[in-house]
Steps between C-alpha positions, in 0.01 A plus 500: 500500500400904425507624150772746484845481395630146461813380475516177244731259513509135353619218731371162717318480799598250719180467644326380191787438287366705198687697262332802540468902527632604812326872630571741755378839574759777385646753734398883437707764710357814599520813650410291862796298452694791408426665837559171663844470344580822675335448827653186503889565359462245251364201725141554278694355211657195611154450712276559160733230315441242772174531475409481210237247328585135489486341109137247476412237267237631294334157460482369886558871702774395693840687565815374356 
């Protein structure tokens, strides 16, 4: 996973059944997603919130 801005949270996998910190990358908006929400009419949002990174187990790597 890249160094950046991580989102923590605690939880369990349920591929290793740990108790452990759950990471994902955080979102950053800017001024190319501001253009996009006007290109767009607002689809860019709803598009950039789908998208967005899927939680992983920080001991095995895989998504929860």
């Amino acid at each position: 996973m890249a160094v950046g801005n991580l989102q923590v949270s605690r939880g369990r996998c349920p591929t290793c059944k740990a108790k452990t910190k759950l990471e994902r990358n955080a979102q950053v908006w800017g001024f190319g997603d501001l253009v996009m929400i006007f290109l767009t009419l607002g689809l860019w949002v709803v598009l950039k919130f789908w998208m967005r990174p899927a939680l992983r187990c920080s001991q095995c790597g895989s998504k929860v």
